[in-house]
N, C-alpha and C positions, 0 to 999 in steps of 0.2 A: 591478595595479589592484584596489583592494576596496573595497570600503563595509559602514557601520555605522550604525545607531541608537547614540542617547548610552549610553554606557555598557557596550554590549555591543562583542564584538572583532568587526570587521570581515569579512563572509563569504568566503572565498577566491573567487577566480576562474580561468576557464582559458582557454588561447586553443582554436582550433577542434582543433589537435591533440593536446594533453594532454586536454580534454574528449573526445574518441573515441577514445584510450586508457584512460581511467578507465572508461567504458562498455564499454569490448569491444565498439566497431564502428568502420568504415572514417570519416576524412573526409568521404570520397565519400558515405555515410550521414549525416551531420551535416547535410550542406549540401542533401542530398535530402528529408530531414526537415523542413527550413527550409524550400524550396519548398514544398511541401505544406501547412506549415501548420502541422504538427504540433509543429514544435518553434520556440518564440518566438524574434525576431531579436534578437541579443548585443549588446551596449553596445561603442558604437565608440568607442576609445579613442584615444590619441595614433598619428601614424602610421595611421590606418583599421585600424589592428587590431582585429578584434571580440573581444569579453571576455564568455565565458559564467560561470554563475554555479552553487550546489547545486539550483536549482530545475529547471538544463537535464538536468542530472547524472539529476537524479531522474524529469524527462517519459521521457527514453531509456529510463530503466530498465522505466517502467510501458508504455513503446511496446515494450518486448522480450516482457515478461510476456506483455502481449493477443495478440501474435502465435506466442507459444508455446500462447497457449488457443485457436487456430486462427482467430483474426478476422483479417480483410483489411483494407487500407491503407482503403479506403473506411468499414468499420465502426468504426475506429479513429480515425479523423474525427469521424465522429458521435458515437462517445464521449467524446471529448477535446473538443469543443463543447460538450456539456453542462454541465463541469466548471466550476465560478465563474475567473474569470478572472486572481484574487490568490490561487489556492492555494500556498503556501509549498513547499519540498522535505520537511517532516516532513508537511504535509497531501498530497502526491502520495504519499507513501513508505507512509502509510496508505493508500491508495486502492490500490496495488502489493500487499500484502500482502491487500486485500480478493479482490483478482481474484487474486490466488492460492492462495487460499481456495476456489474453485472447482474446484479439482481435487482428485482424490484424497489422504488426507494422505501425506506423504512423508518423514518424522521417520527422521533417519540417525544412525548411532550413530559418535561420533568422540572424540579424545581431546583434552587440554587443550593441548596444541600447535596442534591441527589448528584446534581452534576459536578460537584467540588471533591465529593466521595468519587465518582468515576474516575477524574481528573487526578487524584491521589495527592490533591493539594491544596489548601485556599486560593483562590483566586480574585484578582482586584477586578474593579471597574474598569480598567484598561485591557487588561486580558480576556475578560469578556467581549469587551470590544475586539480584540484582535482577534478570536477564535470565528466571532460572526465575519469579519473580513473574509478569513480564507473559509467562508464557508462551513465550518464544521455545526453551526448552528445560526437560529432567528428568534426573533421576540417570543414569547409563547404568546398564548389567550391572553394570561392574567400578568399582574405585577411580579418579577424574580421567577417568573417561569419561560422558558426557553425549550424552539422544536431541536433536538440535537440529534444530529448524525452518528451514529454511535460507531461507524467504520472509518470517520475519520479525527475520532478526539483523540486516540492515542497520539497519534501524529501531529497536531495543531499544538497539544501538551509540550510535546518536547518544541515546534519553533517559537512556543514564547520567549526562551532564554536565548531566540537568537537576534541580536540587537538590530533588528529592522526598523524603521518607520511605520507607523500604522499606515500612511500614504502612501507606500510604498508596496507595502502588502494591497491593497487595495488596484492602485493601476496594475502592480502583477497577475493579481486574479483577473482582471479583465482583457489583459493581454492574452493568457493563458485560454479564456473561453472563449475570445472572438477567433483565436488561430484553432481550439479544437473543434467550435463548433463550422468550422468552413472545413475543418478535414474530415470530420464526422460527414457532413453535406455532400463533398465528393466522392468518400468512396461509396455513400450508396448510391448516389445518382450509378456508378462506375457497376457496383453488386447491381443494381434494377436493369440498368443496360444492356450489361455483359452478361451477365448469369440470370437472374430472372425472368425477366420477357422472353429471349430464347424459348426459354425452360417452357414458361409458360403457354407458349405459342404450339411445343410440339406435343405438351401432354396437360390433356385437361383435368385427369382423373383426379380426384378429392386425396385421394392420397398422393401423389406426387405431391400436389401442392402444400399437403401437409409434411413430406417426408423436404422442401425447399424451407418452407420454412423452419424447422426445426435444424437444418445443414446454415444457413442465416444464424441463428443462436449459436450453434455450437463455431462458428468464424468470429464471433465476440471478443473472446480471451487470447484466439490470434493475433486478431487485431490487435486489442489492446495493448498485447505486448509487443508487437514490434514499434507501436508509436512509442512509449514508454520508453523502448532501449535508444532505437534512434534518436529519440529528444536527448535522454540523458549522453549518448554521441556527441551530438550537437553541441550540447551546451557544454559539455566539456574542452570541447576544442577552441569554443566563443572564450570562455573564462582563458585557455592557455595563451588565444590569440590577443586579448587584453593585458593580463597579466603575466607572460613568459610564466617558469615555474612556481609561479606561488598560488597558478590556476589550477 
């Protein structure tokens, strides 16, 4: 069972047990997932067979991520609430790649096998090129060895097959970091201002200081996601205001 918009090939789908295979978790996780909330209920097909879709594929994923960044079922609620309610599986895959961005970077050095095995497909000289564009990797040391991002090749995989320019990818990634890194800029100059110097000013003790900044860490993934949603806002309205409805 799949479905399409005209023109485009129809999205795959899975039943509950190829879906918790493709994810790396139990059934028994799927359907717990479902109770909860967290994960949207499947399209019941012929037979009452439920049919999940890439966007289930991808909530799993970003519910693995948060609880690798030590948040709880309840926190993960709350964040997945937030979240606009038609987010597609390239806009959660984004959102997956932001919260893993919260941790230390983690760029591992591998070679053109390991990475094609990761990737779940051969890849050409071109794609190579395009995935260093958007950053998901860099030269390695040696020949055919490359540093690669491992939180963001899932995501890089799927926009190969979207017909961009390699130049094109390139001034967007740099449009993209000169605007985040000036908002990055501001709101700590804004966090140092407002809230820390105060802070700092009215209590000296080693633990306050440690209990500021660790309250600094855990405002990370706030941040994160409000810039994330408001962007994706943004750029929604940019594309409607260009395109009327085909934005």
């Amino acid at each position: 069972m799949a479905t399409g918009t005209e023109g485009q090939p129809p999205s795959p789908t899975y039943t509950v047990d190829e879906l918790a295979a493709r994810a790396g978790v139990t059934v028994r996780t799927v359907r717990f997932y479902g109770t909860r909330g967290l994960l949207p209920p499947p399209v019941i097909g012929p037979r009452r067979v439920g049919h999940y879709g890439p966007e289930h594929l991808s909530r799993l994923a970003l519910i693995e991520e948060l609880q690798q960044r030590g948040m709880t079922l309840a926190a993960i609620e709350r964040y997945l609430e937030q979240l606009p309610p038609d987010l597609s599986a390239q806009d959660l895959a984004i959102h997956r790649a932001l919260v893993a961005s919260w941790a230390p970077e983690s760029a591992e050095v591998i070679d053109r096998r390991e990475l094609e095995r990761r990737a779940g497909r051969p890849l050409s000289d071109e794609d190579v090129d395009r995935l260093a564009a958007m950053g998901v990797l860099d030269q390695g040391p040696g020949p055919e060895t490359f540093r690669l991002d491992g939180t963001l090749l899932r995501l890089g995989v799927e926009l190969l097959d979207v017909p961009i320019p390699h130049e094109t990818i390139l001034a967007s990634r740099t449009v993209l970091l000169d605007h985040a890194r000036q908002a990055a800029q501001e709101l700590s100059r804004l966090f140092r201002d407002e809230v820390w110097d105060p802070y700092r000013e009215r209590e000296a003790d080693a633990d306050h200081v440690a209990a500021m900044k660790s309250l600094s860490a855990h405002m990370q993934p706030i941040v994160v996601q409000a810039l994330v949603t408001a962007f994706q806002r943004s750029l929604r309205e940019q594309l409607r205001g260009a395109f009327g409805d085909e934005g």
